[in-house]
Every structure is written in C-alpha cells, then in structure tokens.
N, C-alpha and C positions, 0 to 999 in steps of 0.2 A: 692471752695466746690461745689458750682451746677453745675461747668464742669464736676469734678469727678464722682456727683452722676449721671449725666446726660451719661455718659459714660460707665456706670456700670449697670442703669437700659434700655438704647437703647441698646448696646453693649455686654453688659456680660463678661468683664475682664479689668484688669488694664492697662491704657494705660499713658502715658507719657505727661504731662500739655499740649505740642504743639501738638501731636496727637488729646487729646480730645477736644483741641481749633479746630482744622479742621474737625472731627467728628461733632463736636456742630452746626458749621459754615453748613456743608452740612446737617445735620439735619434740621437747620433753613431754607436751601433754596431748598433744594428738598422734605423733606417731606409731605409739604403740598399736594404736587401731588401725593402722594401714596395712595389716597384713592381707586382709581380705583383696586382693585387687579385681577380682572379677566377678565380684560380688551384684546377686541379681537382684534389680531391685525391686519387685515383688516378692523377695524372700522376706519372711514375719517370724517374729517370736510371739509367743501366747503367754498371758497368766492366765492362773485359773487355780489361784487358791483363796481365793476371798467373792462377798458377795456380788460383785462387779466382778465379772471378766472383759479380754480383748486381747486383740489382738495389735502388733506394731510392725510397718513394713518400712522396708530399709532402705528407701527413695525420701523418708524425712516427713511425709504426712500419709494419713488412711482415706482411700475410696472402699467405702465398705461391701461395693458390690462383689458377689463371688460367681456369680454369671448365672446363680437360683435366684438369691434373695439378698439384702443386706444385712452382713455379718458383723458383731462387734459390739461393743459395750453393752455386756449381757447381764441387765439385773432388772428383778434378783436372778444372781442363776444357780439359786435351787431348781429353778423349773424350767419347760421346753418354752420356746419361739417367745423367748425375752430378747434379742436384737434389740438394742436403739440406735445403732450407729446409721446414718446415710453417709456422709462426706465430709471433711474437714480439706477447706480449697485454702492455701497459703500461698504469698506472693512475698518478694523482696525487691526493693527499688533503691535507684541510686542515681545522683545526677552527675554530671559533667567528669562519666564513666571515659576510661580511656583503656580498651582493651591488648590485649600482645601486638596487634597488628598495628597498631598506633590509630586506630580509626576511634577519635572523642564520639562519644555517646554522649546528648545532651542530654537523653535519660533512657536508664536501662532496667530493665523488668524480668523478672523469672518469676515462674509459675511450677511450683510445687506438684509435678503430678506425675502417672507413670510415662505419659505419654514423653516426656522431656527427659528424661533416664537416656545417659548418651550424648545427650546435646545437651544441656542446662546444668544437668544434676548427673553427679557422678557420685553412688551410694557406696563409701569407702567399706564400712564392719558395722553391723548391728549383732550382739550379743546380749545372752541374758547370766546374771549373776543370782544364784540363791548363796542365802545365809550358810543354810545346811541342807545334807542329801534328804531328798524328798522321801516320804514313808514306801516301802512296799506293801501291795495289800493284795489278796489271793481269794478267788470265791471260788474253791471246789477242785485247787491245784489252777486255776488262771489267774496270770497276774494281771490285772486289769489294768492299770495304768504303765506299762511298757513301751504304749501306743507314744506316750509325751514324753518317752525319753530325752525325745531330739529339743525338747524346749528347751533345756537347761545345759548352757556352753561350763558355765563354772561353778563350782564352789566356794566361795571366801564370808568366813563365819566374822568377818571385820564390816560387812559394810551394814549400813545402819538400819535400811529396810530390808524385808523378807523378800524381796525381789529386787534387783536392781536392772531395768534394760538400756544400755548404752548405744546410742546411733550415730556414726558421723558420716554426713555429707559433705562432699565438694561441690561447688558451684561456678558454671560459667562467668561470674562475677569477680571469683576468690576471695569472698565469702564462705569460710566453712560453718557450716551448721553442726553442733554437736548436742545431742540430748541426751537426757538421763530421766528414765520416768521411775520413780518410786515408788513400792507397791506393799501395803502394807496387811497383813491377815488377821490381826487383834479384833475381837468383834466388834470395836468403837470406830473402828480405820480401813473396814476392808471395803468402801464403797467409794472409795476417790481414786486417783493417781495425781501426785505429786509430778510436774512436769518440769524442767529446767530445760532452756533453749539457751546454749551461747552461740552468741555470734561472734567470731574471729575472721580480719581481715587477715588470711594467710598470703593471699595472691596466688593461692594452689587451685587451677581454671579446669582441670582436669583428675583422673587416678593415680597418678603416678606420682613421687613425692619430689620432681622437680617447681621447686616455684618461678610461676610466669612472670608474676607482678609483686612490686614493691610499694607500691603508690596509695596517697589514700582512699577511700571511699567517705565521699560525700554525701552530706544529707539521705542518708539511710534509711527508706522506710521499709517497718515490716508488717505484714497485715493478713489474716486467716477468719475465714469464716466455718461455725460450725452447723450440722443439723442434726437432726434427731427424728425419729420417727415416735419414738415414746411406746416403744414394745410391738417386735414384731405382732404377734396376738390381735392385741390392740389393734394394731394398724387395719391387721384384716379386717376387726369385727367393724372395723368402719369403713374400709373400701375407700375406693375413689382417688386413690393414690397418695395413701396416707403413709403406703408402705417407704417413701421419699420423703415424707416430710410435709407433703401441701397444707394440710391441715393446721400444721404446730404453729400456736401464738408464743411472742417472746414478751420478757421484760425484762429489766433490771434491776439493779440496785447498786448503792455508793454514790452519792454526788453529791455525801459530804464526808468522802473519805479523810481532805485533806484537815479538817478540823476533830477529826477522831482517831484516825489512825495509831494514837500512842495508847487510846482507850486499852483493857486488859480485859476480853475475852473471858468467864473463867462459868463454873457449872450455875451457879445464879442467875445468870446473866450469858447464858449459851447461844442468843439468837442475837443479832443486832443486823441491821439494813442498812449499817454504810461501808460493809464490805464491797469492795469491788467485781462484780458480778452481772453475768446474763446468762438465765437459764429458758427453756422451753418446755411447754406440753402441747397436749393433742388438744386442739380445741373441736368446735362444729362442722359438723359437715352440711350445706346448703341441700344436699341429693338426702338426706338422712333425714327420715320422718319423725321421730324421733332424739330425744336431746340426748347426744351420745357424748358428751362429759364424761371422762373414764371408760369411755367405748365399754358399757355393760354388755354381758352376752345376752342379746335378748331372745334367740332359739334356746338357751339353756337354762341356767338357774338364775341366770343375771349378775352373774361374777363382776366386776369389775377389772375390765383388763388391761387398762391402761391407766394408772396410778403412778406413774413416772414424771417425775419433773429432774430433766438434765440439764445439764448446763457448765459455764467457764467463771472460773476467780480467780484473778489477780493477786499474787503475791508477792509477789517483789517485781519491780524493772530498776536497772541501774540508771543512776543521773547522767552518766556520763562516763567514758572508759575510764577517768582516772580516780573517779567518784562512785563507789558499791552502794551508798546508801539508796533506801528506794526512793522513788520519782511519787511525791504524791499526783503531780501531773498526769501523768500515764493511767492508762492509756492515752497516748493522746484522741482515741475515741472508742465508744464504745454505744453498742446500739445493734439494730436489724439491719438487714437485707435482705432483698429478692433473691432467692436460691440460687435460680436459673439465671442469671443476667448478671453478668463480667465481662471486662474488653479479652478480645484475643491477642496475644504477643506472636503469633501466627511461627514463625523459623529462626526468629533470632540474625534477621538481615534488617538492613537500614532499612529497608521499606516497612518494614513494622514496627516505625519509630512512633506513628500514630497510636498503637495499643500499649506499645509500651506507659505514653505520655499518659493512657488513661489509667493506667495500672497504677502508676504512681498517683494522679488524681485520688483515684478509689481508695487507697491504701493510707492516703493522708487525713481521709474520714468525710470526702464528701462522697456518698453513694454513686452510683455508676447510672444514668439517666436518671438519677433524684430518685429512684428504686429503693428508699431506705430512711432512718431517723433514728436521732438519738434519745426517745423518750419512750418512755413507760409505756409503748402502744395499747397493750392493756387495760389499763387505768384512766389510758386517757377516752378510751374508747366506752368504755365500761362505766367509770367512774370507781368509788371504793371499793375494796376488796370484799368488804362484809354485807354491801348493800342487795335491793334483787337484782337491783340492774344488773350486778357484776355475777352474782349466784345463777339467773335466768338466762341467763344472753344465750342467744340461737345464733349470733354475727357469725359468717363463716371467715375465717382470718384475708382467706383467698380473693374472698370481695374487698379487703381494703390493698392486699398488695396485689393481686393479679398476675401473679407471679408461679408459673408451674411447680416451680420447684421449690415452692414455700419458704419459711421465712427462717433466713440464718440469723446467727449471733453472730455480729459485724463485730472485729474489735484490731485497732490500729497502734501500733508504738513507733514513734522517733518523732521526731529524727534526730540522727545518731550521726556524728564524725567517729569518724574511725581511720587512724594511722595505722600503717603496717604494720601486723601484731597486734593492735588493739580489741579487746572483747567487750561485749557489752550482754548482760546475763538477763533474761524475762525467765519469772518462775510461776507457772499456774499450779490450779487443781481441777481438775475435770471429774465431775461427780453424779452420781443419780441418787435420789431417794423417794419416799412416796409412803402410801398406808402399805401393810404388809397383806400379804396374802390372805389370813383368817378376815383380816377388817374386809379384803376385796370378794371375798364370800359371804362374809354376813350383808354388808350394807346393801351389796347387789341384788341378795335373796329377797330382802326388806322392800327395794324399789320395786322389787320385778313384782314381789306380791300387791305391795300396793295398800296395804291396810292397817288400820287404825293412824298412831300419831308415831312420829319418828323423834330418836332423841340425836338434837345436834352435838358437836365435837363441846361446845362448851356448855354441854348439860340442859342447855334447853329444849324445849321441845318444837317441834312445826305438822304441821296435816300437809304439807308441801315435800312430794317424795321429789321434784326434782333439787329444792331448797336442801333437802335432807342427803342427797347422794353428791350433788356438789360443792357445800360446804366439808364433804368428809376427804373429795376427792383435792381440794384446794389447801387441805394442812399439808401439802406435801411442799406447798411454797416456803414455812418454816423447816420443812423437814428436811430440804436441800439448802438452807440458807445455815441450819445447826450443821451439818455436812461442812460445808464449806468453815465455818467459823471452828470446827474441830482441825481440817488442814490447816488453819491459818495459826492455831494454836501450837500443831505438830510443828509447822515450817518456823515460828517463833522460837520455838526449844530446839534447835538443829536437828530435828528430825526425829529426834528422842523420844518416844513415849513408852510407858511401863510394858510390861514385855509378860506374853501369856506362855507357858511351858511350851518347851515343844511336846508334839507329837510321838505315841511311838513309833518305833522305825518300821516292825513289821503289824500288822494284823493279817490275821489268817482267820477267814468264816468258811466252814467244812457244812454240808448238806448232811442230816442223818438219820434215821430211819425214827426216831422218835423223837428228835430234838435239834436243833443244829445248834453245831461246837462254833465258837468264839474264841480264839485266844490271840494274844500279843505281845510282847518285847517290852522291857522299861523302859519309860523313857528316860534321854540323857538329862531334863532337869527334875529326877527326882533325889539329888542332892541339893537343891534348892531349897532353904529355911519355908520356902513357902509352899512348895507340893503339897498338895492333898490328895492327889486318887487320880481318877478314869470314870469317864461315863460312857454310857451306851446307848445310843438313840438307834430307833428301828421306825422302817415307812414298811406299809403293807398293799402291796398290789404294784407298783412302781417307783421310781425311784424320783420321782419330780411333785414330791406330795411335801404335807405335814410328817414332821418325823415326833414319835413320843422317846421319851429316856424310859429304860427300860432296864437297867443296871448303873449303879453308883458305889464306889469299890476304891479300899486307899491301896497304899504302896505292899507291894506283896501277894498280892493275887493279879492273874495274868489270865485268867480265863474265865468262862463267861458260859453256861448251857441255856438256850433259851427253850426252856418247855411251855414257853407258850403257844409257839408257834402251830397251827393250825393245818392239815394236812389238802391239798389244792391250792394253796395261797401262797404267791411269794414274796418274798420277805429283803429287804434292803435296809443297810446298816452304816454307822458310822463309830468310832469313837474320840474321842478326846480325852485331853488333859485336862487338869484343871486345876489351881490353886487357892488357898485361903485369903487374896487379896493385899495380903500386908508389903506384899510390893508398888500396890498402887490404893494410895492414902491420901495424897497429894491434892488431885481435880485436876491438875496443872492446865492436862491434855483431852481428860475423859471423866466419865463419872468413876467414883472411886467403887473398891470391891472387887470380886471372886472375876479373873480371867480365866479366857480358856483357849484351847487351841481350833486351829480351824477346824472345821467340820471337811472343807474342800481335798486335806490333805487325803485325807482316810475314805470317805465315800463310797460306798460300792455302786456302782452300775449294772453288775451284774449278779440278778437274783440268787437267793440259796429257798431250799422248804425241802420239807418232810420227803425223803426220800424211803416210799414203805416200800418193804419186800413185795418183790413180783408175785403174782395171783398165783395159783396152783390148780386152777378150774374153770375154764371158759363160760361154763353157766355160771357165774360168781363177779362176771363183767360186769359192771354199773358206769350208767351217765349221771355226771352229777355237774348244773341240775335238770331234770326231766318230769315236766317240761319246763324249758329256758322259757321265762316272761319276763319282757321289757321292765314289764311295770314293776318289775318286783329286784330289778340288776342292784340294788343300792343293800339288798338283802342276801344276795350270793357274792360273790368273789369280789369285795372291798376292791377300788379303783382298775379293776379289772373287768367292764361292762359289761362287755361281748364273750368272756372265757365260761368255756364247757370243758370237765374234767370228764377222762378214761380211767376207771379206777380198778385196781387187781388184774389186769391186766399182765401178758405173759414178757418176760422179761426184754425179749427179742421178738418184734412184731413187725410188720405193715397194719393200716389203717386206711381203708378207702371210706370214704361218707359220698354214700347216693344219692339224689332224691326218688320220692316216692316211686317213680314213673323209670327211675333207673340212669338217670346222668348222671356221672359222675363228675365230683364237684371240686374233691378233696383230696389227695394222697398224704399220707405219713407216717415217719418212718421213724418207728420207738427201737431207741439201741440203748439207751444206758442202761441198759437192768435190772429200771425199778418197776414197780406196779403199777406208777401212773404217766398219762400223756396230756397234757391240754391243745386246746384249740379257740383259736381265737373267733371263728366266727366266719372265717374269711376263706374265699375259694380261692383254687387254684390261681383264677384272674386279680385276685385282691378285693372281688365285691363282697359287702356284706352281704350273706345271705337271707335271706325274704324269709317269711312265716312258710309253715308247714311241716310236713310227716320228712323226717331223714331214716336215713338207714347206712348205720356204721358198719361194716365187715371188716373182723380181724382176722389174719392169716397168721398161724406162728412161722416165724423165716427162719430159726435155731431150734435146735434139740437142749433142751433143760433139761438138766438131771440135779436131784435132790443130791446135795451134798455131804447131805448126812447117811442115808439110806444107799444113795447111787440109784433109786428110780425112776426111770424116765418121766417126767410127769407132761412136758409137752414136746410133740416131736413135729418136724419140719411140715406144715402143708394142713398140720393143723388149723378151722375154721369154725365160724360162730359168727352170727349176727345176731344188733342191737337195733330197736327201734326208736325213735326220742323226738320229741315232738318242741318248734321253735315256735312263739306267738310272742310278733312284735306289733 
C-alpha cells in the first residue's frame, strides 16, 4: 500500500508492484540529491589534501580548460604548473530509444560535455563530504586556507574515505548518472581516486523529479575517453602543443585479466600487468632537437619535468543489472584514440540520427574513421620496454596518429539492458605516478652535464646519457601500475585501509624578532594505542620546494621555536601526526609501519621569518646582497633567485629604486614595523631588471618614537640614499 501510494503521489500513474518497488528503491537513493534544481553545470568541487589534486564539475565529466591553461590532476602538487589534465569526452548510446513524444530513436547518443547542459544533461547536486573538519592554520594572524572554505558541503566521520564527492546527473535519455569519487590522504593512497559510475534507468529526461519514461533502455553503450598532457611544466618545456596532449603516447595492460583476476595482489608481489588499464606520457616531439623524454629543462639545470605517467583501471563493471559480480569481459574495449576526431550529435533532432549512429559505432570499440587500436601502440612500435629501440626512439607519436589532439585512452562498456529502475555500476581509479622530484633533479643534472658513466635504475651502468635518463624516466611505467594495483587492493577490502592519525585542528606559525613561534592543538587521535607525536617539516625560500623535518615531538608538547631560521629568508612549514604503525602490520593494502597525516592539511603558503626590530639610523641602511651576482644566487637567498633584502630600515617607509641615470623603476611601501623589506628584482612593469648601478631612496612616512625613552628617533620626511650595484 505505501509503494502504490508512493507511486502515484511521486509518479502520477499506475504502475506494476516490481516497477513501483524500483521507482521507490530510486527514490530512496537518488532523491535526496535533487534538492539542488538549478544547479550550474560548471559548478566544481576541489580536493586538495593528498598528492594528486582536481577538481570535479557537475555536468558529470571535466574539460580542464580554464580559458589560461588546462587545470586539474595536479601531481605532484607539492609544486607549481603540475596540471595533467586536458579532457575526459564521455558518450552514452542506446538503441531502439523511444522518447516522451513517442518519436522511436533507432539509436540515440549523448555526449557528455558543458556544451549540452540544458539539452542532454541536466546536472541535479554535486557535493563534497569530509570525514572531519579540516585543520585551521594561521601565518602571522592569517588564516590561509579560508579561501577553500566553500569546497566542503559536509561533515560525516562514517564515510569511509577522507573525501567523498557525490554527482548526479539527468539525462535526456532517463539514464541518470551518479558518481562517487573516493579520495583518500594516507601516504600509500593519496595519488588515485577511486571512481564509481551508476547508471539507473529512472526515465527522469529532465530536473525536475517527475518521471517521463518507464520503458526500458536497450543495448546501452557507455564510453569515455581520457588525456593528459603529463605536467603543465613539462608540457611547455616541450612546446608544440603538448600543452593538449599531441605529444602523449598510450599503452596498456590486462589481456589476461580474465585468467588472473582471482590472483591476490599483496606487498611481494605489488606490481603485476594483468590489471586492467591504459595510461599515457609525453613522448617526442618531431620540432625538438633534442630527445625530450621527461622534457628536461634544457635552458636550466636539466630537471626533469615531465616524469608523469597517468592513466585509467578498471575495477569492477557489473555482469548484468541482476548480476554485481565483475565482468571479466569488460571492458568491452579498451585502447587509443585520436583526441581530436569524434562524430558530432549536432541538436538532438532526427536529423542527427547519422552522428548519433556513429557515436554508438565509436562507443562499441570500433574507432571513429579507424582513428584508433587496441594494442600496446608502444611496444608494438618500439618493440621491448628494456631494449634501445624502445630507450632511444625519437618517433613522434603524432606521425603515427596524426591526430591534433593526441592520443586518448579509448575505453568502452556494454552493453547493458536495462528495465526501469535498473542499475548497472563501473568502478575505476584514475592515477598518476612517476620518479619524485629529487630523482627529477639529479638524473637531469647528470644528463644535462653529460659526464663520465651513468648508473641505470637496476644498478648497472651505460656512457649513454640518453639510455641513462630514459630508462629512469620509464620506471614510472611500474610506478603507475603499483598505483593502480594499490586501488585495486583498497577497492578489494571495501575501501578500508589502515588509517594515519589525524591532524591537528589548529596550527598557528607567528613571525618573531629572533625566532618564529610554532604551536598547535592535539590532535583527536591522540587517544589512540598507536600515537606517537608531531613532526615539523620546513621549505626555505618557497613553498613548492623539498621540505626538511625540523622538529619530532610525542604527546604533550604543542609548540615548537624554530631558531634556526635565518634573518632575509623565508620560511614555509607544515606539520603532521604520526604513529608507531601497529595499526598497520597486515600489507593487506600497503607496505606495513609508521603512518602519518597529510602534509596538504596543514601547509603554509604563506611565508613567516625573522621579523628584526626597525633600524634606529638611516646611515645603518644595508643592501644585502651588494652587489647582487647572478652567478653567485644559489649562494644568497636559497630558492629565492632574484631577492635583495632592505635591512634596519625605518619602521614606516617608502622605497623608490632609480637607475643610475634617474628613472625610476621601483616604488615600495614598508608598513609592517619591522626593519626589513625585500624585493624581487622586478619593476614596476614586472621586468626583470638588467645589470648596473641602482639607487634606493628611503623616505621615512611616520614619526617613531622610542618606546622606552619617548625619543623621536625618526620623523616624517626623513631621507637617505643607498647605492647597489646588480651584475647579471
């Protein structure tokens, strides 16, 4: 009786006991997310507490352009212009469609993108769930992370990841699409997301929570392609429009999933190759004289900047709506495609029954103009991963697809019947990994110098610097395949893996005239059998560098004086938690031992340093250093190149910088009341300025009086020039 009424007062007509049991059932589990009804779909949630960030927009897939640059799956993001995201293009097909107006579609196509927002796709609620409230953290009385208030809709310490973001779409189809991306911040786990897609045939064609259609959907294909640019950075230091992707080669792995899939994963045996997966990196560029494998910076020290191999794995797809087990089948394809080349579905009128038919084509796994292939393009091109052929290759990927928009990771499922109310669940991980940052400085320093013998990843040696920089940059192929086989471990254990303390709530980093103060709040699991303390990591000169530990400290001390710190320099910090491990003994999910918390929670962005009392003598001014030489920046102000410090200095100032000849270049305006000011280097127009003679003039703008005495030591209109000389 309350299915019926329930049926009658959501629905508005009679339907059949098991229909209005699957009405009821999708009522119960989607409608809570319908409050949102004018919900835009370019509205995004962000994480950003693990070493992968991104962002998720509420139209059900990401175009990562931000109308600069392409934004989104940012790792590592410890540091600047890590980007890898270009586009993720998603399509769903159906055949012998028969819409409200009774007009049969013998095949019907939607394309996932904002442009269809309104017509296609109707983006009901996208929200983000944390466990617990995020830390606050304060440099100098600012609370820095205030800005991301708006990422987090809720609180609930039940759900099982450290993030949960929930999106559900409508679809002109009545196909709703609901995801759930899981996001986890344990150091073993924080470089994936966990992805679930259901698809429910509601019949809801629109926003609103009247259902149009009852009817089923037939032969259901779904199908998305991803790319990658493999680090903004990167991207640039190779040009050519890498910043989209042209460059990226693809491969895969799994094509004998269905005879291992029961295998067990575990830390022995952490890598295997018949996971189901396609990842990409940056391959060569044709215009590039030079073998730009890992795009080394080759104007600088030869960093390596591109060390990113991303990519998609397969974790579960369902058999069947009435059958959860996974599909060893499934995908039913997986492989590349040409970026740039897809049919259009033009308006969603029968006259665009032709791109429909192709969309469906493309989506069932044969490529769109034969634009595509399901093999190792790689390997087959190359031959072995170890050989030179495959270490040396100059192929640029672009000459075998020819393709502007480089080379996606093609991957297809169904098809799928579906009765009204029927779900059918695909679950990925989407991951990056690679060498870390130190390896992408040494090995690049190594190449760029060029001398003696190089020692390879497996200890041997070669006189071959490019044999030696891309064999280091190619363990990143294991490195996203142990990535993945860690998600596939997590999603094995429902989700569960051993659990690193949290964070404290508050940290507070104070600027101080000899030292800067440190303190923080306990955290809530230091009733935990396993707490052990707090550490302290500090970067110097920026916040997108190597960080060192700096303080290690158990339960019971809350503050922290760092007298190291050095007076012109500044100083960026982090802390965490951290436990003795006997919570995680197991391997199950990770290597066993000492968890900690993110570093992402806590972070400062914005600098603290020695804040010395104001000068009391304008003959007592110093430029430090004078004179500034290029050659010597690695020797003055650590990760801070171009910085010249104003030192004793009056508390309350201007600051003009001339050059020799008397233009002026520079204005700046010291108010905080300490004794020093820096300067970057850079004129009023943002140019770096040129070698030669400068001349600073201080004007005092306030009357200081000694606080102790009451003597006026500097009065209004007070002046003094410095001279300092720059050779770059």
């Amino acid at each position: 009786m309350t299915e019926i009424w329930l049926g009658q007062v959501l629905f508005g007509y009679n339907m059949t006991d098991n229909t209005i049991r699957n009405i009821v059932w999708i009522a119960i589990i989607l409608l809570p997310d319908f409050i949102f009804c004018d919900l835009s779909g370019s509205e995004s949630r962000y994480v950003r507490i693990g070493s992968l960030q991104s962002h998720f927009t509420a139209y059900g897939s990401e175009r990562a352009w931000n109308n600069s640059y392409y934004e989104g799956m940012i790792w590592p993001s410890d540091y600047d212009f890590q980007d890898n995201a270009v586009i993720k293009r998603a399509w769903i097909s159906s055949k012998d469609y028969t819409d409200p107006s009774a007009y049969n579609w013998d095949t019907y196509s939607i394309f996932f993108t904002l442009d269809y927002v309104e017509t296609s796709l109707f983006p009901i609620s996208i929200k983000q769930i944390a466990k617990f409230e995020p830390p606050i953290i304060y440099v100098d009385g600012i609370d820095i992370y205030s800005v991301y208030a708006d990422d987090i809709d809720e609180i609930n310490s039940n759900i099982t990841a450290d993030r949960l973001i929930i999106n559900v779409v409508n679809t002109s189809m009545g196909l709703t699409l609901k995801r759930k991306i899981h996001v986890f911040s344990q150091q073993y786990h924080d470089n994936y997301f966990i992805k679930e897609f259901i698809f429910t045939n509601t019949g809801n064609i629109d926003r609103d929570t009247e259902i149009e259609l009852n009817t089923p959907l037939n032969d259901v294909r779904i199908g998305w392609r991803y790319r990658y640019s493999h680090g903004r950075e990167g991207a640039e230091n190779i040009g050519h429009a890498q910043n989209w992707g042209r460059h990226s080669w693809f491969t895969k792995r799994g094509e004998t999933y269905s005879q291992n899939m029961h295998e067990q994963i575990n830390e022995e045996n952490p890598i295997v190759d018949w996971i189901r997966c396609g990842f990409s990196w940056t391959g060569q560029s044709s215009l590039n004289s030079f073998n730009n494998i890992g795009a080394p910076d080759i104007s600088g020290n030869g960093r390596l900047t591109s060390p990113q191999h991303a990519g998609v794995c397969i974790l579960h797809v369902d058999k069947n709506p009435q059958n959860n087990e996974d599909d060893p089948n499934q995908p039913s394809y997986l492989g590349w495609h040409g970026g740039g080349t897809y049919p259009s579905i033009g308006n969603l009128r029968p006259s665009d029954l032709l791109g429909m038919q192709q969309v469906y084509e493309m989506i069932s796994g044969n490529p769109h103009l034969g634009l595509g292939a399901s093999e190792r393009i790689d390997e087959i091109t190359f031959g072995d991963l170890e050989s030179e052929s495959y270490l040396l290759h100059t192929t640029d990927p672009y000459s075998i697809h020819n393709d502007g928009g480089g080379m996606d990771i093609f991957i297809c499922y169904g098809p799928f019947d579906l009765n009204h109310g029927d779900s059918i669940r695909i679950v990925e991980v989407e991951g990056i990994n690679g060498i870390n940052r130190e390896l992408c400085e040494t090995i690049g320093k190594e190449w760029k110098q060029n001398a003696g013998t190089f020692t390879l990843p497996n200890g041997s040696e070669t006189n071959n610097r490019e044999i030696f920089k891309n064999s280091w940059i190619f363990t990143g192929k294991d490195s996203i395949m142990q990535t993945f086989g860690r998600a596939k471990r997590t999603f094995d254990n429902n989700m569960e893996i051993p659990q690193p303390p949290l964070p404290p709530p508050l940290f507070n980093v104070q600027s101080g005239g000899d030292r800067i103060y440190l303190n923080w709040t306990e955290s809530p699991s230091e009733t935990d059998p396993s707490f052990a303390g707090y550490k302290i990591f500090r970067a110097v000169g920026k916040p997108d560098t190597t960080y060192q530990e700096i303080y290690s400290g158990q339960i019971g001390t809350y503050m922290y004086d760092d007298l190291t710190a050095i007076r012109g320099f500044s100083y960026y910090y982090y802390i965490v938690s951290f436990n003795d491990g006997s919570n995680n003994t197991t391997g199950t999910t990770n290597p066993t031992g000492e968890l900690i918390s993110s570093r992402f929670y806590t972070k400062t962005t914005v600098p603290a340093f020695l804040r010395r009392q104001a000068g009391d003598d304008l003959n007592n001014i110093r430029v430090v250093p004078n004179p500034f030489h290029i050659s010597a920046m690695d020797l003055q102000y650590t990760n801070e190149n171009n910085k010249i410090m104003f030192l004793n200095i009056p508390p309350q100032c201007k600051i003009k910088i001339f050059t020799e000849r008397g233009d002026l270049i520079k204005e700046i305006i010291h108010n905080d009341g300490s004794g020093d000011e820096s300067w970057d280097s850079l004129s009023e127009t943002r140019q770096l300025v040129s070698s030669g003679v400068y001349i600073a003039h201080f004007e005092v703008t306030e009357d200081y009086v000694d606080s102790q005495t009451q003597n006026l030591i500097f009065q209004i209109g007070n002046q003094t020039l410095k001279k300092f000389v720059i050779i770059k």
